[in-house]
C-alpha positions as CSV (number, residue, x, y, z in Angstrom):
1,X,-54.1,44.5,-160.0
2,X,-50.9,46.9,-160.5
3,X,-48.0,44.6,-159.3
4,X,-44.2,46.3,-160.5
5,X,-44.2,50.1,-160.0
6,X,-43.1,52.0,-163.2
7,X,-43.5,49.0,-165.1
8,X,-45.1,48.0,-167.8
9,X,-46.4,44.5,-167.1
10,X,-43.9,41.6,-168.4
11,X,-47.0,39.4,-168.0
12,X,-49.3,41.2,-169.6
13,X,-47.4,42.1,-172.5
14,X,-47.1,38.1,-173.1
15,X,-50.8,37.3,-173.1
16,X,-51.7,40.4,-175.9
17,X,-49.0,39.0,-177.6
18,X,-50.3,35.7,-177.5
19,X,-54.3,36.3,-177.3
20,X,-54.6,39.9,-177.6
21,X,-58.3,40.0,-177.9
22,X,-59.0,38.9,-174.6
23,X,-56.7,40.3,-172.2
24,X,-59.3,42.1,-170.7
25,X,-61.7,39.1,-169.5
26,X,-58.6,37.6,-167.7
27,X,-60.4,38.5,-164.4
28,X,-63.0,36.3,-165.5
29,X,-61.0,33.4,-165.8
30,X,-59.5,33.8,-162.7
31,X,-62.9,33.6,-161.0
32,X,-64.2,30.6,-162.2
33,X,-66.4,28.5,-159.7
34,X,-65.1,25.1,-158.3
35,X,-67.6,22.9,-160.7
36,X,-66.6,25.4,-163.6
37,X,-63.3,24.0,-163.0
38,X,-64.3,20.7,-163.0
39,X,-66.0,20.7,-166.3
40,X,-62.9,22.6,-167.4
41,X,-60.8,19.7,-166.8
42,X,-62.7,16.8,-167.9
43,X,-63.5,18.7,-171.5
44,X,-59.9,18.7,-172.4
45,X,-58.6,15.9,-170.7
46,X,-61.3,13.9,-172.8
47,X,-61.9,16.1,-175.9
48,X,-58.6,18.5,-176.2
49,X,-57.4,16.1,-178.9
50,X,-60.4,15.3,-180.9
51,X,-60.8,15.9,-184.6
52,X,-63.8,17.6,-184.5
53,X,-65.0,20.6,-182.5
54,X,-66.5,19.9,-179.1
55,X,-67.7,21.3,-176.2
56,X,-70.2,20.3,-172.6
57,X,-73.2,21.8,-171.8
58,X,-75.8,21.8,-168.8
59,X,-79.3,20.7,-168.5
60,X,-80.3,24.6,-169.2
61,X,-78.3,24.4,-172.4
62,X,-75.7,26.5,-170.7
63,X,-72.3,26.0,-172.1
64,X,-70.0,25.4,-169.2
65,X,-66.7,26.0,-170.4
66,X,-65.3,29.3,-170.3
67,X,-63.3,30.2,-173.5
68,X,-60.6,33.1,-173.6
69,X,-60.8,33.2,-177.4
70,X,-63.9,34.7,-178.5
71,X,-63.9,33.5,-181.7
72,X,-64.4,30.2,-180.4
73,X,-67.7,31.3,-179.1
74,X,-68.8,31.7,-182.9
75,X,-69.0,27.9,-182.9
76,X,-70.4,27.3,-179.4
77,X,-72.8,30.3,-178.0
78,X,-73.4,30.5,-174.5
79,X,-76.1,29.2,-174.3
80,X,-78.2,26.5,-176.8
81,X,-81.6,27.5,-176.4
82,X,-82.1,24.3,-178.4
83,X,-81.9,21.8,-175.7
84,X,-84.1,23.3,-173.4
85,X,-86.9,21.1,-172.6
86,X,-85.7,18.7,-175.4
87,X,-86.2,15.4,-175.2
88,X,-83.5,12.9,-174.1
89,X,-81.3,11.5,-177.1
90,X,-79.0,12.4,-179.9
91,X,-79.9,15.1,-182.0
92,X,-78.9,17.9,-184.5
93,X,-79.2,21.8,-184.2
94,X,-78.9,24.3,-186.8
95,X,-77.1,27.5,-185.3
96,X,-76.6,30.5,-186.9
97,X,-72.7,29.5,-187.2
98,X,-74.0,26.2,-188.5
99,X,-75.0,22.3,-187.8
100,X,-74.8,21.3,-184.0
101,X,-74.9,17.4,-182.9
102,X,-75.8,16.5,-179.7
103,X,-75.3,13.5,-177.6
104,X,-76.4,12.7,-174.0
105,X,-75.4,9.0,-173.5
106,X,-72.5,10.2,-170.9
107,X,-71.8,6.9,-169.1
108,X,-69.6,6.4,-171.8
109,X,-67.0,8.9,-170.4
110,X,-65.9,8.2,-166.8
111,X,-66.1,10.7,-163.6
112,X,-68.3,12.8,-166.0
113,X,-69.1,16.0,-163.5
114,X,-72.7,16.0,-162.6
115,X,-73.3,19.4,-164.4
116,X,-72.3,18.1,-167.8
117,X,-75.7,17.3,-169.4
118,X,-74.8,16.8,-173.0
119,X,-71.5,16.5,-175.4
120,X,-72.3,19.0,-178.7
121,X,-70.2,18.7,-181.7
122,X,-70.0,21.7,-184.3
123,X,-69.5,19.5,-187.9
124,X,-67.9,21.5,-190.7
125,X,-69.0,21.5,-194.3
126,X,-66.1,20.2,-195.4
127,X,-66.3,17.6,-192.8
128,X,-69.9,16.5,-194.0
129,X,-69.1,16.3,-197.1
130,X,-65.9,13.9,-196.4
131,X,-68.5,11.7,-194.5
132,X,-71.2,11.1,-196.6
133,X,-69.6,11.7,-199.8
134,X,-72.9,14.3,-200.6
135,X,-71.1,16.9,-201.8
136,X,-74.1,20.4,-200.8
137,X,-73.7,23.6,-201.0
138,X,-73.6,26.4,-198.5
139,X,-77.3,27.0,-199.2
140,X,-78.1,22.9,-199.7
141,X,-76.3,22.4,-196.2
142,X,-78.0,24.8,-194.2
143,X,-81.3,23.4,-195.6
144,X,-80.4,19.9,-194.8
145,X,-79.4,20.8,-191.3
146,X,-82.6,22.7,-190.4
147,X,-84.3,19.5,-191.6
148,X,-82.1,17.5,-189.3
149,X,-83.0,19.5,-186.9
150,X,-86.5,18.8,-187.0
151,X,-87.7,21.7,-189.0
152,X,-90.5,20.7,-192.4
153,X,-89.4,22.3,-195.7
154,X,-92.1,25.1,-194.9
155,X,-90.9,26.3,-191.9
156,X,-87.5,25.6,-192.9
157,X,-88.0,27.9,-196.2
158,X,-89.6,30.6,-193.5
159,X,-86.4,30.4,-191.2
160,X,-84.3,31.3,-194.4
161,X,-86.7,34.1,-195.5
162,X,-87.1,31.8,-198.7
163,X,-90.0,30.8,-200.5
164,X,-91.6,27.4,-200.1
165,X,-91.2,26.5,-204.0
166,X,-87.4,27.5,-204.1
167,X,-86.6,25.5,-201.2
168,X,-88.5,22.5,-202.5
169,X,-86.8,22.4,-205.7
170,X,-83.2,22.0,-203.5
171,X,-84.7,19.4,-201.5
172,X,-85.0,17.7,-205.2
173,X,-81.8,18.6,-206.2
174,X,-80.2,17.1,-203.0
175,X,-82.3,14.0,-203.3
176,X,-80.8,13.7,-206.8
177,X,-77.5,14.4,-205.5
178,X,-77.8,11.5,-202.5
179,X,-79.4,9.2,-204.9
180,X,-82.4,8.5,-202.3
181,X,-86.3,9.1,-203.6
182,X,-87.9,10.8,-200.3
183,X,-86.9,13.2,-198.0
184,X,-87.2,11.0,-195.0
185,X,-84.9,8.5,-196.6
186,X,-82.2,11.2,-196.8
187,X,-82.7,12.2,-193.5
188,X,-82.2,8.8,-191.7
189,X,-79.5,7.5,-194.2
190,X,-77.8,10.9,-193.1
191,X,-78.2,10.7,-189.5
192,X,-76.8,7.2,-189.4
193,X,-74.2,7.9,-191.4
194,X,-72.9,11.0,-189.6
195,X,-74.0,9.4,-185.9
196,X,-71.1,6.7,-186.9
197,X,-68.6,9.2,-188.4
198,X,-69.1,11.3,-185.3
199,X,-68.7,8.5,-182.4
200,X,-66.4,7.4,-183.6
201,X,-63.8,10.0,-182.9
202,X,-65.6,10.7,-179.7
203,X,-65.7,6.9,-178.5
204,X,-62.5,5.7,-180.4
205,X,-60.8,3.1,-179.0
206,X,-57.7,3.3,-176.7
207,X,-55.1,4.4,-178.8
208,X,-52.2,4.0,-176.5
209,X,-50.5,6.9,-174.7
210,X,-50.3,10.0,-177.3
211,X,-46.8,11.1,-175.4
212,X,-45.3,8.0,-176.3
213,X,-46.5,8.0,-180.0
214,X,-45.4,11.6,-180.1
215,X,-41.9,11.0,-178.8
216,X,-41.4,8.0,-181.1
217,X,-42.6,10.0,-184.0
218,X,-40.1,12.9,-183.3
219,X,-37.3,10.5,-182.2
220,X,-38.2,6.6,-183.8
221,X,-36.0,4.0,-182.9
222,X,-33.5,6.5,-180.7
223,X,-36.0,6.7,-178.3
224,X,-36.5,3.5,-176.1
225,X,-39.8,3.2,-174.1
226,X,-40.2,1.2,-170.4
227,X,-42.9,0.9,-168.1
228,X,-41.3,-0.2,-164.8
229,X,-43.3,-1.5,-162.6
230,X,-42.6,-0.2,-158.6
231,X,-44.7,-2.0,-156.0
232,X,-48.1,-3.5,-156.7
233,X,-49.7,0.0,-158.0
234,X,-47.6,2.1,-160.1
235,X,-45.8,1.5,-163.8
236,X,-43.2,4.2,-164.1
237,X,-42.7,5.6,-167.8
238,X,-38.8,5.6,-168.4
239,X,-37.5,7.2,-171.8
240,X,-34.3,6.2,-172.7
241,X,-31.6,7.5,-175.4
242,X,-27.8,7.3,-176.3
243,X,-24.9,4.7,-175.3
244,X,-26.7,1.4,-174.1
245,X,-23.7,1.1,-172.4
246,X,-22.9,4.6,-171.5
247,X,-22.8,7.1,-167.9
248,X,-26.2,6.9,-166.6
249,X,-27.6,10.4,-166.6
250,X,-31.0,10.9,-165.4
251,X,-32.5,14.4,-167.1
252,X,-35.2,16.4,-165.8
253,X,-36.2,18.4,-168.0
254,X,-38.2,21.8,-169.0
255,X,-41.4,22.7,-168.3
256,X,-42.3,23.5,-172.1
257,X,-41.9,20.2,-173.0
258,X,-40.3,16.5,-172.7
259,X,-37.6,16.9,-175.0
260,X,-33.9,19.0,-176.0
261,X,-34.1,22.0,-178.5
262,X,-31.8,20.0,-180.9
263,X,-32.4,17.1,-183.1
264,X,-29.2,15.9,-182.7
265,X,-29.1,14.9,-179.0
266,X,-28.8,11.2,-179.5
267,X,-25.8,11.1,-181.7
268,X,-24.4,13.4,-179.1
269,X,-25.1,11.3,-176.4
270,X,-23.9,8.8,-177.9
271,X,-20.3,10.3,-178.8
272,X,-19.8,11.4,-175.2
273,X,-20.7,7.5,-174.2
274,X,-23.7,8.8,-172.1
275,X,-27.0,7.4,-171.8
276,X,-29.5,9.4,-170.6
277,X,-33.0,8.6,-168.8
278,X,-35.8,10.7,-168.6
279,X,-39.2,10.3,-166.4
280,X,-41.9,12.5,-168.7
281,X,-43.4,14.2,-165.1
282,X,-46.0,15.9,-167.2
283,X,-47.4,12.4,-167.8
284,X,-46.3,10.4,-164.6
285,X,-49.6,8.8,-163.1
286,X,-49.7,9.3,-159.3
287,X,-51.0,7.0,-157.1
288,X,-53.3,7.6,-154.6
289,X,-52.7,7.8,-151.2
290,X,-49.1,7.8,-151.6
291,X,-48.1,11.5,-150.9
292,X,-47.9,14.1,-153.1
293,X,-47.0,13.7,-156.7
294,X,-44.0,15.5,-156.9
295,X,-42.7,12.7,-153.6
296,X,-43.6,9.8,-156.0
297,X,-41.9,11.1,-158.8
298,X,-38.6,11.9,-156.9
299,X,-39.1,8.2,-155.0
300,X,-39.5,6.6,-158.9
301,X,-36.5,7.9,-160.3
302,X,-34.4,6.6,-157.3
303,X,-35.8,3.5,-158.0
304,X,-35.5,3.6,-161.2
305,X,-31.7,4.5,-161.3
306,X,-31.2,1.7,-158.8
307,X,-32.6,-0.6,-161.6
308,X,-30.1,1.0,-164.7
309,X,-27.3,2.1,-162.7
310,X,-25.0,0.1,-160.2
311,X,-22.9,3.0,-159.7
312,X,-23.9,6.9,-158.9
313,X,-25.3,8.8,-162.1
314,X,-24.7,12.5,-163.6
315,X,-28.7,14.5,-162.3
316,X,-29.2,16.5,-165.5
317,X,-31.3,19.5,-164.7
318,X,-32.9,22.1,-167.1
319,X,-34.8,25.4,-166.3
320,X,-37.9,24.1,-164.1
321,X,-36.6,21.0,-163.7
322,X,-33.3,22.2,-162.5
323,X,-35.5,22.2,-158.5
324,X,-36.3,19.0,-159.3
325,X,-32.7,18.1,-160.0
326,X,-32.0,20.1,-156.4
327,X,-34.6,18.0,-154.6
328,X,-33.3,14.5,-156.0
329,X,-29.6,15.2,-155.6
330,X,-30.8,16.2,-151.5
331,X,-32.7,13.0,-151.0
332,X,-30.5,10.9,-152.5
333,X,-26.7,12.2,-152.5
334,X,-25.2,8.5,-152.4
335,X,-27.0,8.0,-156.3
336,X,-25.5,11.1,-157.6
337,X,-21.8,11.7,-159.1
338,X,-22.6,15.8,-159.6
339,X,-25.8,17.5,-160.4
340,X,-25.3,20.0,-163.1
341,X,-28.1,22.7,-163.8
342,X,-28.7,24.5,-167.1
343,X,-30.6,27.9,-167.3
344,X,-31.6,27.8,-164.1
345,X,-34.6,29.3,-163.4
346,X,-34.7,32.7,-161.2
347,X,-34.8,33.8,-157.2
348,X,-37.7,34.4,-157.3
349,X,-38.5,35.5,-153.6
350,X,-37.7,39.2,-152.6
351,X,-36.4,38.1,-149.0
352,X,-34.6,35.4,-150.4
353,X,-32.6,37.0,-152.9
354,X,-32.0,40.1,-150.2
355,X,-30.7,37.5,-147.5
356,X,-28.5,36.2,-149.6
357,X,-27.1,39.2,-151.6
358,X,-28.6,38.2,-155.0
359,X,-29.8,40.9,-157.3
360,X,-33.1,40.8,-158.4
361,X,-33.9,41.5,-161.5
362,X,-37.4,41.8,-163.0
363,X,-38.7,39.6,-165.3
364,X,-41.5,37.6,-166.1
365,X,-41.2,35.2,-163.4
366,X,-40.6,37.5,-161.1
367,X,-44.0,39.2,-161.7
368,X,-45.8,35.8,-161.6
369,X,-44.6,34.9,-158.8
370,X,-45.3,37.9,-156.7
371,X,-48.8,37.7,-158.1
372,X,-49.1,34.3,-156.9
373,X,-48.1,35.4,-153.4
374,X,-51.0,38.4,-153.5
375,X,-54.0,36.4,-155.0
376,X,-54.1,32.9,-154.5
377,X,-56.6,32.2,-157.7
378,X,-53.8,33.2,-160.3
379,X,-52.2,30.1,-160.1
380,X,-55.1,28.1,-161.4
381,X,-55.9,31.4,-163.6
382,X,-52.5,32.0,-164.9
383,X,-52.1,27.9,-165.8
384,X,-55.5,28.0,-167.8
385,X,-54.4,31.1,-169.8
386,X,-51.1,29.1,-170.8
387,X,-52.8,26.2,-171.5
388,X,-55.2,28.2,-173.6
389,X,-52.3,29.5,-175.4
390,X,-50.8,26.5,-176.0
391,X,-53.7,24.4,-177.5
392,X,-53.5,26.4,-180.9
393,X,-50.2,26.0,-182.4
394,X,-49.7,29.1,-184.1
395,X,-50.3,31.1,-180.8
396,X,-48.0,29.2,-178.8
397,X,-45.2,29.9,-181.7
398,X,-46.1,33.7,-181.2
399,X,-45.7,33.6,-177.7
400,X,-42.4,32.2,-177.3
401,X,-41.3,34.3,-179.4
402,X,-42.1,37.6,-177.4
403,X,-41.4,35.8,-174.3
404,X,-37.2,35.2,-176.0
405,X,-38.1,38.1,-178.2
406,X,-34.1,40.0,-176.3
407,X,-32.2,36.2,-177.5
408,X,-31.4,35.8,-181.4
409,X,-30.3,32.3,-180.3
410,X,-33.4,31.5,-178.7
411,X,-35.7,32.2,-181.0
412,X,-33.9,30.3,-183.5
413,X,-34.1,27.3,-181.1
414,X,-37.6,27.8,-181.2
415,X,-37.7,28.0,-184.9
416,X,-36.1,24.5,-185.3
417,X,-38.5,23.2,-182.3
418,X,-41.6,23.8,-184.1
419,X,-40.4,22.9,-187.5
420,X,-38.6,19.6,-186.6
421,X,-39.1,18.2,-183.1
422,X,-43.1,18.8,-182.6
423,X,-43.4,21.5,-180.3
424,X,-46.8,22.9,-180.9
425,X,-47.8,19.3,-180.5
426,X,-45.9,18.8,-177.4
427,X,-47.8,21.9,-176.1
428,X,-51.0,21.5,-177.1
429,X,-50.6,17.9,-175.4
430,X,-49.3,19.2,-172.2
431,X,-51.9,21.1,-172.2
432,X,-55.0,18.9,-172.9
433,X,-54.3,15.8,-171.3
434,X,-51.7,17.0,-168.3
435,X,-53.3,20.4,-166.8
436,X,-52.4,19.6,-163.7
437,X,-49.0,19.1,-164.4
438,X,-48.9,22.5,-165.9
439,X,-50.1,23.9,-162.2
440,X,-47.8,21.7,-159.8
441,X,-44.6,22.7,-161.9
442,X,-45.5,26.3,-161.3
443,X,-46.4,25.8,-157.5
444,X,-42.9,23.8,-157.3
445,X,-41.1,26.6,-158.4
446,X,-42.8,28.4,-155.5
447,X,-41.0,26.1,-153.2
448,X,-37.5,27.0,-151.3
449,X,-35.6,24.8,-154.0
450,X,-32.6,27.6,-153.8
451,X,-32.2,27.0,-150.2
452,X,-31.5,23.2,-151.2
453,X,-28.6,24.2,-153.3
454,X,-26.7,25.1,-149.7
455,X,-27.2,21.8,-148.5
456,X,-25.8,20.2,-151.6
457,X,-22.6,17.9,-150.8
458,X,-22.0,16.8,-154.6
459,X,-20.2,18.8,-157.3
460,X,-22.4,21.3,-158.5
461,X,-21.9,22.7,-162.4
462,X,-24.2,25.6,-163.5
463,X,-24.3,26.4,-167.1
464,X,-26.5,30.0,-168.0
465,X,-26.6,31.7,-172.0
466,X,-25.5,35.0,-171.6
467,X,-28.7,36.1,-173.6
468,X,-31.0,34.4,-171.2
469,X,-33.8,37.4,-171.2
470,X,-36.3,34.8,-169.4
471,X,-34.0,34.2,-165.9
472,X,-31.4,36.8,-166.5
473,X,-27.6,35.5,-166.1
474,X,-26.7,37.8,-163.3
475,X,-28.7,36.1,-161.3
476,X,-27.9,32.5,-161.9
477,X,-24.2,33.7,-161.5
478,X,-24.7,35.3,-158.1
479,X,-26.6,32.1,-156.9
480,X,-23.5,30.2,-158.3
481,X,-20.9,32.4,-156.4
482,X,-22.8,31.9,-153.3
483,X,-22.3,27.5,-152.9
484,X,-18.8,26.3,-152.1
485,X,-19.1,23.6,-154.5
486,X,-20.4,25.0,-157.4
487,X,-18.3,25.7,-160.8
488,X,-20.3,28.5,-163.0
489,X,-20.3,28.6,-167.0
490,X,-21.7,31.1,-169.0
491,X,-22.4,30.3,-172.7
492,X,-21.8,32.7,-175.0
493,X,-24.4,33.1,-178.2
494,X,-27.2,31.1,-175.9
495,X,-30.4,32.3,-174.2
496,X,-32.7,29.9,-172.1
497,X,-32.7,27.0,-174.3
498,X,-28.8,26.9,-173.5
499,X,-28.8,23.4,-173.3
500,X,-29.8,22.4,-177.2
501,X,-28.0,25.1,-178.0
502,X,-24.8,24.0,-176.5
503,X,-25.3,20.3,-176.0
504,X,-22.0,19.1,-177.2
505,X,-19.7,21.5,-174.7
506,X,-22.4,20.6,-171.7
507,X,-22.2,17.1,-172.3
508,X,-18.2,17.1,-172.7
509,X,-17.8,18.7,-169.4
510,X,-19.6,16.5,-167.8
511,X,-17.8,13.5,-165.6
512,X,-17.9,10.1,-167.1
513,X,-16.5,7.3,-164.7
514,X,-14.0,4.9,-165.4
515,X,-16.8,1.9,-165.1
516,X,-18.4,3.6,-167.7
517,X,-15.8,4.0,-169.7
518,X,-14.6,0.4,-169.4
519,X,-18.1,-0.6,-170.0
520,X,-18.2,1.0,-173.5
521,X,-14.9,-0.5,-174.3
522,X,-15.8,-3.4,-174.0
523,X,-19.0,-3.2,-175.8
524,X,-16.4,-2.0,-178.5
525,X,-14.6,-5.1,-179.0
């Protein structure tokens, strides 16, 4: 699907350099069936954080999640011949790869898609070992898994292409090792033992929300955690740092994650008497039946700055969330003081940026969203591909830098994110447990959010790094010189993640009120 004349693809380039192995079976995972999807999303929404291997299969032993990263496939083939016509019930599975375990009892998991007939779980060597303390061998653990699996020692030996007398010696050696007499001892001791190990991950007990553990790991006690309660049905997560006492500022911010490319954002804060508020959206739990999510969220943080803020605030908005920032300050002018935007994301619509005299320039997002116009299956196609990225770590890192490989300052941002504010666990959270998210922030960039900026009354301060390679400045500075309101900054030495990068000349320019100011006096003395 050839989108940009003469040009190599922005978007292609990205995946190779993120999963090069598999660029070719994007199509693939573009196509993917409704119930596909389905089984997609419950698998990592309930196992994307688990500390063992896992994936779903069907009643045919058909695996029914489509991995990008065929290595991955090494662990989990397509299809488990094993469980065909196998009786109902736990069991084990001895692979070629190595020892499956298998457990059927899905009422345990709720809205479980009806294809899912079984939860397998690959278990490691090292991992058996840590578990029962019997510390095998390569050769001693594939033995003992055939015999978990319900081979004898004969046709155990004869699946090896051993003889019968060499692998009945092991079995002795084990049995010495395990301090049991009989083989059937060692094989229910075992089972029990790695039955508990194993549920126990899967079934652990509600550990609390892993965002909020995450965020007070990275920040600790600088980060302070509500859940306001709007109405009968929804408790709104509120993150709160800075002055107590300070300018309300409510920040939405990035699509890559929850939190500023600096570590020193609250002592900033704090020096410019600011206090900021933030409404994770990747984690915000609609309701039901209330409209759309992105409504709710824009209707919670107008309550919510009703609740922390007698007078207007400063709307804080970075990259993606700079249309969010758009869409608040036009709903609700009378609770906003100015709206400032940092690296804000690109026209991205031909006919818009023609109409209104803005040059467009191609880059990635450009190319994604004209392939979202032509096919309307790369949205959902495109999302899993990031999200497949960003659940290993080291593949998100090599990403983002390719994507800011043209900003020096960027990828030293980057650098600094993954090294001391938890990025590749951001991602790969965003990722498991907020999918969706990951979609609607895409398909709200889609939106006319430029055309908002006309009807903006408020002050209106855009700040863009002159090495911004992801939404070049040009445009940002021709969408700036086009509103009557609107001041435009560029920062020199600063690409996309502008705003860590230049936190302390942002957050001086911004207005505090008098009120405010008075306020922190006081709190002074």
């Amino acid at each position: 699907m050839k989108i940009l004349r003469d040009e190599r693809s922005k978007l292609t380039e990205t995946i190779q350099t993120g999963l090069p192995t598999w660029t070719d079976r994007a199509d693939a995972a573009l196509s993917l069936p409704e119930n596909l999807r389905a089984c997609d999303r419950f698998y990592y929404e309930t196992f994307g954080d688990s500390a063992l291997p896992v994936m779903i299969y069907g009643d045919q032993g058909v695996r029914l999640v489509y991995l990008l990263n065929p290595s991955d496939t090494a662990r989990f083939p397509e299809k488990l011949k094993a469980l065909v016509g196998r009786p109902h019930g736990p069991g084990f599975t001895m692979t070629g790869a190595g020892l499956i375990y298998t457990y059927d009892q899905l009422d345990r998991w709720p809205l479980v898609p009806d294809d899912v007939a079984c939860v397998a779980i690959f278990l490691e060597l090292d991992w058996f070992t840590a578990s029962t303390g019997l510390d095998l061998t390569p050769s001693e653990f594939e033995l003992v898994g055939l015999l978990l699996s319900g081979h004898d020692l004969k046709s155990a030996a004869a699946h090896v292409g051993a003889r019968y007398d060499t692998k009945r010696k092991q079995v002795r050696v084990i049995l010495e090792k395990a301090g049991v007499s009989g083989q059937a001892a060692l094989l229910r001791a075992l089972a029990i033992e790695l039955t508990s190990h194993i549920l126990n991950d899967l079934l652990r007990p509600d550990e609390g929300k892993p965002e909020v553990g995450l965020a007070q790991q990275v920040y600790g006690r600088d980060v302070v955690v509500h859940s306001i309660s709007l109405g009968a049905s929804r408790d709104v997560p509120v993150w709160e740092f800075g002055a107590r006492r300070g300018q309300v500022v409510i920040y939405f911010h990035s699509m890559l994650a929850p939190i500023m490319f600096t570590p020193d954002m609250v002592a900033l804060l704090k020096s410019h008497n600011l206090r900021l508020l933030m409404i994770p959206r990747h984690f915000f739990a609609a309701g039901k039946g209330q409209g759309s999510a992105h409504r709710q969220i824009l209707q919670a943080t107008s309550e919510i700055v009703d609740y922390f803020s007698e007078e207007p605030v400063i709307c804080l908005g970075e990259s993606a969330g700079c249309a969010w920032a758009a869409q608040f300050t036009l709903r609700h002018p009378e609770q906003v003081s100015e709206v400032v935007f940092v690296a804000t994301p690109q026209v991205i619509r031909p006919e818009d940026a023609a109409a209104r005299k803005l040059p467009r320039t191609v880059s990635l997002l450009t190319e994604i969203s004209t392939r979202f116009r032509q096919d309307e299956r790369v949205i959902a196609g495109l999302t899993r591909i990031y999200n497949a990225i960003a659940r290993v770590p080291s593949l998100a890192r090599r990403s983002l830098d390719f994507m800011l490989r043209g900003s020096p300052a960027d990828l030293k941002s980057i650098d600094l994110a993954f090294s001391s504010l938890a990025l590749g666990d951001w991602v790969r959270l965003i990722a498991n447990k907020a999918a969706h998210a990951s979609i609607d922030e895409v398909a709200y960039l889609q939106s006319d959010w430029v055309n908002d900026l006309h009807q903006l009354t408020r002050p209106m301060r855009f700040f863009h790094g002159a090495q911004d390679t992801l939404c070049p400045i040009e445009d940002a500075k021709a969408m700036a010189g086009n509103l009557q309101n609107a001041r435009f900054v560029a920062l020199e030495d600063a690409g996309h993640l502008a705003l860590g990068q230049h936190l302390d000349e942002i957050l001086g320019a911004l207005f505090v009120s008098e009120n405010a100011s008075e306020k922190a006096s006081k709190g002074a003395v």
